[in-house]
C-alpha positions in Angstrom: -15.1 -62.2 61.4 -19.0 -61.3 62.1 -20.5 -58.5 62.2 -24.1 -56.5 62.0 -26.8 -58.5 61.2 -29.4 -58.6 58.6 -32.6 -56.4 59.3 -35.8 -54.9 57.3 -33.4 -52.3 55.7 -30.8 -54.8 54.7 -32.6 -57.6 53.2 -30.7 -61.1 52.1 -29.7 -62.2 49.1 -32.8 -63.9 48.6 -35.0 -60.8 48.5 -32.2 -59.1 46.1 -32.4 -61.7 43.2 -34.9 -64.5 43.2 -36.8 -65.4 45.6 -39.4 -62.7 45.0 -40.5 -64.6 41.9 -44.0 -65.6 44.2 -44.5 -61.9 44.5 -43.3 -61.3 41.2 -45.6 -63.8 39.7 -48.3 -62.0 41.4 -47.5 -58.8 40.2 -47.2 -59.8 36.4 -50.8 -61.5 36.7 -52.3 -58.5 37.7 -53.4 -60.0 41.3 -52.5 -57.5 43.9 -50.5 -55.2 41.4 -50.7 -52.1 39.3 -49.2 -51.6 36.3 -47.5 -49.2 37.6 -46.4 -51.1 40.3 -45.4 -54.1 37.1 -43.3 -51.3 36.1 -40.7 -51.0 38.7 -39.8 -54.2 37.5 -37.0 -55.1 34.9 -38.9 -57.3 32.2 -36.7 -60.4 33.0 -38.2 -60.2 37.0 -41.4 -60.1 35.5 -40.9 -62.7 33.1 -38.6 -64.9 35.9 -42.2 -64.3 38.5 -44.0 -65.7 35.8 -41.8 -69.0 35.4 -42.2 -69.5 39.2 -45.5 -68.4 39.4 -47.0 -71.6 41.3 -46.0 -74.2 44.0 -45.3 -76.8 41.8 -42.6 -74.9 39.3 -41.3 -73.2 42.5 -40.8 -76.5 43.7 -38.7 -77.8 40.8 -36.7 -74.8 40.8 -36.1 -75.5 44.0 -34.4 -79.0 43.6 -34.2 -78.8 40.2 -31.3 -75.9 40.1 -29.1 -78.0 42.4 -29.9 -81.0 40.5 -29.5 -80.1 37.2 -25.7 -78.5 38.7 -24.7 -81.9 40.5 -25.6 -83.7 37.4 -23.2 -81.2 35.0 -20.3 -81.9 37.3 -21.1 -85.4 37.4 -20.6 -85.9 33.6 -17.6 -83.6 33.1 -15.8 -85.1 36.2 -16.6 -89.5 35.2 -16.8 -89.2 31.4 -14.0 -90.7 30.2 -12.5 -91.5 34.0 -10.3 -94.2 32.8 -8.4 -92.2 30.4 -5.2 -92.7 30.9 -4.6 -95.7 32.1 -1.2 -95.2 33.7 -0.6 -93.7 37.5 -0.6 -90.5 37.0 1.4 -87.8 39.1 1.4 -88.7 42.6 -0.9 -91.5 41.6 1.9 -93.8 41.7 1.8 -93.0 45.2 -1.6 -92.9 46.7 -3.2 -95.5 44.2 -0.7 -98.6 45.4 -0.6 -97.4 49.2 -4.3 -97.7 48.9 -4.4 -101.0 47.9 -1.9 -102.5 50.4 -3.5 -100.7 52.9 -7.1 -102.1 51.6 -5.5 -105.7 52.0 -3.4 -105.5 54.8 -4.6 -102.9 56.9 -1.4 -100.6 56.3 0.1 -99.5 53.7 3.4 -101.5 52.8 6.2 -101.2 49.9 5.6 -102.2 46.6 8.9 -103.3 44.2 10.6 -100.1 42.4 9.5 -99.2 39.2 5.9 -101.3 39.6 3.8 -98.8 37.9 3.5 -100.4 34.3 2.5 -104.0 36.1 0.3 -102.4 38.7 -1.6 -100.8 35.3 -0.9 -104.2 33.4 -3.2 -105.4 36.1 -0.3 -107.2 38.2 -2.0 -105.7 41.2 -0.8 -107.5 44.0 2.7 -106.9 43.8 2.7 -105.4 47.3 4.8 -106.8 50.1 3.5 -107.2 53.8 6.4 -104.7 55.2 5.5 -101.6 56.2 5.6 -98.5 54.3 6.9 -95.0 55.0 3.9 -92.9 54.1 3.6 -89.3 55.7 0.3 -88.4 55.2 -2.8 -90.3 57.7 -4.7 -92.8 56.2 -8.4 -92.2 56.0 -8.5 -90.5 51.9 -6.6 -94.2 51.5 -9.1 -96.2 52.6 -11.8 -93.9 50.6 -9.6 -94.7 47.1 -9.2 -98.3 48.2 -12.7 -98.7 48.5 -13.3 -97.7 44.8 -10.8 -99.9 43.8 -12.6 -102.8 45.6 -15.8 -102.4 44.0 -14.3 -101.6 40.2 -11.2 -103.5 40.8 -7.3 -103.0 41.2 -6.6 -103.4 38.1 -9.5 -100.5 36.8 -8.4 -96.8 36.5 -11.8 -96.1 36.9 -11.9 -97.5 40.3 -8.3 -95.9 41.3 -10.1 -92.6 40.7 -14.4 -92.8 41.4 -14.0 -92.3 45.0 -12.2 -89.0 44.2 -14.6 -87.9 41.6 -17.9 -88.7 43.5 -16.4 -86.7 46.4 -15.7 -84.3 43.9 -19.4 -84.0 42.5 -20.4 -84.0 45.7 -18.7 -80.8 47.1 -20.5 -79.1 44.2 -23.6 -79.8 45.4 -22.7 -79.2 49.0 -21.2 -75.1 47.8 -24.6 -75.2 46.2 -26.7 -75.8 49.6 -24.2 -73.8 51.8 -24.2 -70.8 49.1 -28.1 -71.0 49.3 -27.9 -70.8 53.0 -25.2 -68.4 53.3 -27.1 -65.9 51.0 -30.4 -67.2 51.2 -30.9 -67.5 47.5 -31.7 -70.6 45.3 -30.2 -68.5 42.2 -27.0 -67.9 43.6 -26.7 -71.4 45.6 -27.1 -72.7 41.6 -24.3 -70.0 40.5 -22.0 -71.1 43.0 -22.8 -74.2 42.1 -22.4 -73.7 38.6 -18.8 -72.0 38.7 -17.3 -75.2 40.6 -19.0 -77.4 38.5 -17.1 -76.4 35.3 -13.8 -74.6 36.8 -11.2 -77.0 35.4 -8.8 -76.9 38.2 -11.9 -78.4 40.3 -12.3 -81.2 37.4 -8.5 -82.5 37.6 -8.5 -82.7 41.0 -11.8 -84.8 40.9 -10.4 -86.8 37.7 -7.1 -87.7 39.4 -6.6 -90.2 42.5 -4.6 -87.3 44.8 -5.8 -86.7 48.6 -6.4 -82.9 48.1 -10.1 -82.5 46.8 -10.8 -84.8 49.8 -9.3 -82.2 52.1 -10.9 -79.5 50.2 -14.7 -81.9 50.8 -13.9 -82.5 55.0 -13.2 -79.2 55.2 -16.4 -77.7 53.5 -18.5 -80.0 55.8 -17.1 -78.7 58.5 -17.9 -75.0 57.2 -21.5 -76.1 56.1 -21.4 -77.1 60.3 -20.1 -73.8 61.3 -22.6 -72.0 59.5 -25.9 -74.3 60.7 -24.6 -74.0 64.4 -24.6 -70.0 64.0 -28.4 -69.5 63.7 -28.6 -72.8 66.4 -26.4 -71.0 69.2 -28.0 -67.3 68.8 -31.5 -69.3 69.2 -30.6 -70.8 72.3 -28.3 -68.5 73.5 -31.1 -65.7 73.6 -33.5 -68.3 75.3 -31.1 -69.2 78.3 -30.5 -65.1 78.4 -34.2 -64.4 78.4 -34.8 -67.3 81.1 -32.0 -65.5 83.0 -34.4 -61.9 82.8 -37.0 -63.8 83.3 -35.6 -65.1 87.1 -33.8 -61.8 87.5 -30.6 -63.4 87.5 -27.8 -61.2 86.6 -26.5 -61.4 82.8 -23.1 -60.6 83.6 -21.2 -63.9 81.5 -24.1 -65.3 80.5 -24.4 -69.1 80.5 -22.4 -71.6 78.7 -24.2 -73.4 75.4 -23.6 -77.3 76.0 -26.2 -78.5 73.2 -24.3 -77.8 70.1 -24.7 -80.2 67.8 -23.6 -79.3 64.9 -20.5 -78.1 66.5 -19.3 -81.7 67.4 -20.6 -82.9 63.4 -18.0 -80.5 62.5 -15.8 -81.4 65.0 -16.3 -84.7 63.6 -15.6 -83.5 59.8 -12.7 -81.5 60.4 -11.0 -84.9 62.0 -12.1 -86.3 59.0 -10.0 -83.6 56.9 -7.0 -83.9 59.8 -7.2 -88.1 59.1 -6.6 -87.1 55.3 -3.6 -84.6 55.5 -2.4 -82.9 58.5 -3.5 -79.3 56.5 -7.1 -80.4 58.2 -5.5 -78.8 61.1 -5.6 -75.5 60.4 -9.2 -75.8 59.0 -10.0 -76.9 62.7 -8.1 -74.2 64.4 -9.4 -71.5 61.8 -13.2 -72.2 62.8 -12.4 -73.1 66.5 -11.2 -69.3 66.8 -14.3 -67.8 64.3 -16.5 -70.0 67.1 -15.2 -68.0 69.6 -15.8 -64.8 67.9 -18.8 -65.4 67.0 -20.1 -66.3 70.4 -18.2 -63.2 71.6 -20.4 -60.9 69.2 -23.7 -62.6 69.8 -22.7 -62.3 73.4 -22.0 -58.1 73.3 -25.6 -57.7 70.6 -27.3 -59.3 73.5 -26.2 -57.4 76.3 -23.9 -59.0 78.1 -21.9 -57.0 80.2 -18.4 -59.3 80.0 -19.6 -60.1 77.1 -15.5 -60.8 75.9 -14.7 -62.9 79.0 -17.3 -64.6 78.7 -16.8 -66.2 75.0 -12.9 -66.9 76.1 -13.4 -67.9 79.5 -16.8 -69.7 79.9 -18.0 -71.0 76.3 -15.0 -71.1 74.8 -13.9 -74.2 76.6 -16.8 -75.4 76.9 -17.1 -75.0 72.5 -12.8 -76.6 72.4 -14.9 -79.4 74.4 -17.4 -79.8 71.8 -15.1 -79.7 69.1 -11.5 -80.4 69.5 -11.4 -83.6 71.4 -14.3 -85.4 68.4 -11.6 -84.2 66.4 -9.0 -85.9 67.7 -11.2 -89.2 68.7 -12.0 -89.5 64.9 -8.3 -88.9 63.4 -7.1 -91.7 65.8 -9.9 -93.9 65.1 -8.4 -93.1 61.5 -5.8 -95.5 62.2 -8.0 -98.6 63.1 -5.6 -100.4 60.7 -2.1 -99.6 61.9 -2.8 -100.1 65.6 -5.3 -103.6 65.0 -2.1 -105.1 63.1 1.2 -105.9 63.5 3.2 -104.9 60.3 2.9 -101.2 59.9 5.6 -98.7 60.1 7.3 -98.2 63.0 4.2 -99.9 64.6 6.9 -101.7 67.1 9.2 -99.0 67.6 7.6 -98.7 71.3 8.0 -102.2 72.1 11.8 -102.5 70.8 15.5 -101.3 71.9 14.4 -99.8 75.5 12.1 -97.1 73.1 9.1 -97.2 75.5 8.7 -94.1 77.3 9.1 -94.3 81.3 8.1 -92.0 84.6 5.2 -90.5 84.3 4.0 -91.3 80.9 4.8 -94.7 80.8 0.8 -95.9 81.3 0.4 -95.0 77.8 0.0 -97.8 75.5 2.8 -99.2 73.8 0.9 -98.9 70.2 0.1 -95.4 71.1 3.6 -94.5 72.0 4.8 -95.6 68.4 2.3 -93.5 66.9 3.2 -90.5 68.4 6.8 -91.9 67.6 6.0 -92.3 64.1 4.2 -88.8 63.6 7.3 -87.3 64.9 8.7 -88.4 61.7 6.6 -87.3 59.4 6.2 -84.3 61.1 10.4 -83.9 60.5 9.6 -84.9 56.8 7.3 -82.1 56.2 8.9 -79.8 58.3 12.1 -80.2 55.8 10.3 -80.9 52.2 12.6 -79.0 50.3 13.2 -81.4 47.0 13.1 -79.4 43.9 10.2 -80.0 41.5 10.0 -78.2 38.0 5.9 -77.5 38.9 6.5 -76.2 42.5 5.0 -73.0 43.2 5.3 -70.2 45.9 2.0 -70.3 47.6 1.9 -66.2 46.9 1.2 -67.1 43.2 -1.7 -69.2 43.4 -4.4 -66.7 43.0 -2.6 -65.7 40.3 -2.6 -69.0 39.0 1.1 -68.4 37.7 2.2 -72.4 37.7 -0.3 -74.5 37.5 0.8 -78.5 37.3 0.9 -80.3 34.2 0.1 -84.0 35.9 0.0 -86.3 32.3 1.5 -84.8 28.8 2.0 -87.6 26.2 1.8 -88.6 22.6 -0.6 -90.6 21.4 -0.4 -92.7 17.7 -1.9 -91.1 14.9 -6.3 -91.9 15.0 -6.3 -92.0 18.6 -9.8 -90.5 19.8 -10.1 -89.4 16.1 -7.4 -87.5 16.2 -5.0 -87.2 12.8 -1.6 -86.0 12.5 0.6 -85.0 15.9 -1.4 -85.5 18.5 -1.1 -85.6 22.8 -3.3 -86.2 26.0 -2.5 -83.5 28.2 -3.9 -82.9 32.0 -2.9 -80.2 33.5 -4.7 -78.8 36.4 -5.1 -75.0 34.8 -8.1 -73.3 36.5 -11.0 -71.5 34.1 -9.1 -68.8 33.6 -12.1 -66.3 33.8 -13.1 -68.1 36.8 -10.1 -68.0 38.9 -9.1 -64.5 38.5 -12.8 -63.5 38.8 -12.4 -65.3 42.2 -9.3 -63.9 43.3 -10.6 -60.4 42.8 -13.6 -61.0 44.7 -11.2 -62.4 47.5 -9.8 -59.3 47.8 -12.7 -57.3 47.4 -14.4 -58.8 50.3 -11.5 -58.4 52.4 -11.8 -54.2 51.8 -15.5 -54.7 52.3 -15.1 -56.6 55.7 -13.0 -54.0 57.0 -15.4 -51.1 55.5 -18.9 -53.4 56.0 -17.7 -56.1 58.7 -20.7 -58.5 57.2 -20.8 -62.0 58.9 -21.1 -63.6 55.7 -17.9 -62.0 54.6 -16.1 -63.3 57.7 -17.1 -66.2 57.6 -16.7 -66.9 53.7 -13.0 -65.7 54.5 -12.0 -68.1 57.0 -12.4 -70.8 54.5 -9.1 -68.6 53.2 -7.5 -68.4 56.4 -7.7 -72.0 57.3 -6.7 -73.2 53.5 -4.7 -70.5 52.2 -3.0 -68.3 54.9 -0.7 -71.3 56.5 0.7 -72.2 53.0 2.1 -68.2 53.2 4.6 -69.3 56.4 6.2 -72.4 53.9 7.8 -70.6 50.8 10.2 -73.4 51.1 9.3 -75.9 50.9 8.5 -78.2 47.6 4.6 -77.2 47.3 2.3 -77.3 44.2 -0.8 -74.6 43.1 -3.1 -77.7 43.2 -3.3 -77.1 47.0 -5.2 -74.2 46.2 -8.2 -76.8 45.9 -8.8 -77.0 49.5 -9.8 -73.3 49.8 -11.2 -73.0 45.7 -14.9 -73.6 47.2 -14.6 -70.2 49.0 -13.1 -68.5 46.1 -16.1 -69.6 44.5 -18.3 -68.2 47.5 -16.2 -64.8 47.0 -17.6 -64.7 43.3 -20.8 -65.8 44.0 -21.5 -62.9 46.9 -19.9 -60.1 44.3 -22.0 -61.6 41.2 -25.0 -61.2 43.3 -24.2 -57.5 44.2 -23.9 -56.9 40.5 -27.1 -58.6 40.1 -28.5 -56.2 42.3 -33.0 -56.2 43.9 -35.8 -56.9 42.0 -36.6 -53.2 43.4 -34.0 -51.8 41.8 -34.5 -49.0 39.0 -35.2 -51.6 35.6 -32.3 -50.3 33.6 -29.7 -51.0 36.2 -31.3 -54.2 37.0 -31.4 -55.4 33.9 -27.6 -54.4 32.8 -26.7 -56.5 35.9 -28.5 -59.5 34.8 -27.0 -59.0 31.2 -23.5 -58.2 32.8 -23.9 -61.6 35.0 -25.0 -63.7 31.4 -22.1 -62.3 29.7 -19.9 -63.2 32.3 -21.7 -66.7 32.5 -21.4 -67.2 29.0 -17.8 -66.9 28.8 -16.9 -68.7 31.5 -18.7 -72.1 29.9 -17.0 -70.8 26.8 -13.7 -71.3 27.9 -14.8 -74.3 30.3 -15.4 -76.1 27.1 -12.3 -75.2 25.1 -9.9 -76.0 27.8 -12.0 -79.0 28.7 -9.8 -81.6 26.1 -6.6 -80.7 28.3 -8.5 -81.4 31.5 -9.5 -85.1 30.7 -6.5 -86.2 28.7 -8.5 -86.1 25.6 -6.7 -86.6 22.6 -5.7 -83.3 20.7 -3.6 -82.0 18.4 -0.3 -80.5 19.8 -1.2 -77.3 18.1 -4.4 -77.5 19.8 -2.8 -77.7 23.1 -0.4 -74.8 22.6 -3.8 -72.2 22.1 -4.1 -72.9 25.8 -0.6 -71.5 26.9 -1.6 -67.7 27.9 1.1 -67.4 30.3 4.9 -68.8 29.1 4.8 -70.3 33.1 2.2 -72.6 32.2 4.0 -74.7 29.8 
């Protein structure tokens, strides 16, 4: 999961694609450069060192490439939000039990078939009896809060919540990306590729709880990745205050002041509190923690360098992490416990269900919880219902059934749109995009076994705490949209592999340049086809021809 570190003969990202533009700029100005020394330079380095070639333009490059990328997914994801206005796949679901919940705390049943009033604007059909919902409570109360300031009966505000979380994950791959390879080019790739990937869009244009799984989770990786350069910094201070005493390494000391540990601790609660999938997101970077302490531990020296990480910091790290976790998933349910009405929010308290001995201390509201996640745990565990758009979780990187979430015609004019004509959504990925991304997945598993690179590792537990789980449910009724909790690190995949095609500044000009070209032609297509699948993302009105151009794969349809 981590590996060798960076050094003079393995330079970042940064020095391999654009952060040399200062030095570049320099060079192309004649300052402290030959022309020989011009010439190891590909043209478009030259020319790139002379767009950044003072503060101020490095400056706006700087927070201009992020900006300019938050912006892009900004107007793809709320143009046209609205549109339709009917509940749209498992809308019916989490749009209503947002709104009862928003008003009374919980969510409660609605009457059957109350999805035309509800987007009539007969919005407060809702009963005060409990509802049977199995997924926690916190995306609810996120979607309810949209819906409070746009109101009910508003399909915008059923669905801003979900888009602005959506345009925000964007710009957070941007920042991590930049981090993780210490490049403002690729942070505004990566950036770039989940800004227009359609499967991305639908899932930040429809009122689901997935993207906001997908956005917990990706804090807590952006966490993961600031505590790694915080621990090795301290960790070598209390290890050089140890030499410095002549104090015996042997386990080393145990790293209390982790903060961004507990902020991710904190984050991946957050992603728990949304679907109980958060879990595995917590347990995937609670064991890469471990790890990575265990490998700091053995660069450094430390003789039980392996004990130590599992026997001294790692409780000391399930301490820091684990427990926030928890606090902030039941804090989640502020609503159930602080009322009355919820589901099974009596069970405890009637028909002799309290528990007794040596457990019976435990609150009586409390007790119905764990009573009530029993239940949904039971539900999931047997999800078996047939759905024509289910999908075995070994197909999604193949993108072989993506789901079709709204398909229907529209009268003839609509949108400007003559003769037979439909809104479609269906949540197909950027075909050039996806694919890309699973092949880089793969790649970067054969090159952590050949390479074992830390940002490889870590890049791939994003996969193995939102991908790998689904593997153990073929099951059970599950959908390829789920894929969206673990797309940002597909996207990371590309990203690293787009920047090894890139290649150095200080590479030979020919092959520098056909890897810039090779990266532009690959860019270029991609917004290609992000702009002529873009109509079947947002329900825009289309001829039914139109829509069948967009069927590659006879599984699609």
């Amino acid at each position: 999961m981590q590996g060798r570190e960076s050094s003079a003969d393995d330079p970042p990202f940064d020095a391999i694609v654009d952060d040399s533009g200062e030095a570049l700029a320099s060079d192309a100005t004649g300052d402290r450069a030959s022309t020989g020394h011009m010439n190891a330079h590909s043209r478009i380095d030259i020319w790139w060192g002379r767009m950044l070639s003072t503060p101020a333009r490095q400056r706006i490059w700087s927070w201009g490439g992020p900006a300019f990328v938050t912006l892009l997914a900004a107007v793809l994801r709320l143009w046209n939000l609205g549109t339709p206005h009917a509940l749209v796949f498992d809308e019916t679901f989490y749009v209503k039990d947002a709104w009862s919940q928003w008003n009374n705390g919980y969510s409660t049943t609605w009457p059957e078939n109350a999805d035309e009033q509800f987007a009539a604007g007969d919005t407060d059909l809702f009963s005060t009896v409990g509802s049977y919902v199995v997924h926690p409570p916190f995306a609810k109360w996120l979607i309810g809060a949209g819906m409070a300031v746009f109101g009910a009966d508003s399909s915008v505000g059923w669905r801003v919540s979900t888009a602005v979380v959506g345009v925000l994950a964007v710009l957070l791959v941007t920042l991590i990306a930049r981090q993780l390879f210490q490049s403002k080019l690729l942070g505004v790739i990566a950036g770039g590729l989940l800004a227009i990937d359609g499967h991305a869009i639908v899932m930040s244009r429809v009122a689901l709880l997935d993207s906001y799984v997908m956005f917990f989770a990706l804090c807590g990786f952006a966490c993961v990745l600031l505590d790694r350069r915080w621990h090795e910094r301290r960790l070598a201070s209390a290890l050089a205050g140890n030499a410095a005493s002549d104090r015996p390494l042997t386990w080393g000391p145990a790293i209390w002041a982790r903060p961004w540990v507990i902020t991710a601790g904190v984050f991946f609660g957050l992603c728990t509190a949304t679907k109980w999938s958060g879990l595995y997101f917590l347990a995937a970077f609670g064991l890469y923690l471990v790890v990575v302490d265990a490998l700091a531990r053995r660069r450094a020296g430390v003789p039980f360098w392996a004990s130590a990480a599992i026997l001294k910091q790692g409780p000391a790290t399930f301490l820091l992490l684990v427990p926030v976790a928890l606090i902030v998933y039941i804090v989640s349910w502020t609503g159930w416990f602080v009322t009355d009405g919820g589901y099974d929010r009596q069970f405890a308290a009637t028909d002799g269900n309290a528990w007794t001995g040596a457990f019976s201390w435990v609150p009586l509201a409390l007790q119905s919880l764990v009573a009530y996640h029993q239940s949904m745990y039971d539900f999931h565990v047997g999800l078996s219902t047939p759905h024509p758009y289910q999908s075995n979780p070994w197909s999604w990187l193949l993108m072989l059934r993506p789901v079709a979430m709204w398909y229907e015609g529209v009268p003839d004019g609509t949108g400007g749109c003559t003769g037979d004509c439909v809104q479609d959504i269906t949540s197909i990925a950027n075909p050039l995009i996806w694919w890309a991304g699973a092949a880089a997945a793969v790649y970067l598993v054969v090159r952590l076994i050949l390479k074992r690179e830390w940002t490889i590792g870590l890049i791939l537990m994003g996969f193995v705490g939102g991908y790998l789980p689904w593997l153990l449910y073929t099951e059970r009724t599950v959908f390829q949209f789920y894929s969206i909790a673990f797309e940002p690190y597909l996207i990371l995949a590309l990203t690293l592999v787009i920047g090894l095609v890139l290649g150095r500044p200080g590479d030979p000009p020919d092959r520098r340049t056909s890897g810039i070209l090779t990266v532009g032609v690959f860019g270029t297509f991609c917004l290609l086809l992000s702009a002529f699948w873009y109509p079947l993302w947002t329900a825009t009105s289309v001829p039914t021809w139109f829509i069948g151009l967009h069927y590659w794969l006879q599984s699609w349809i």
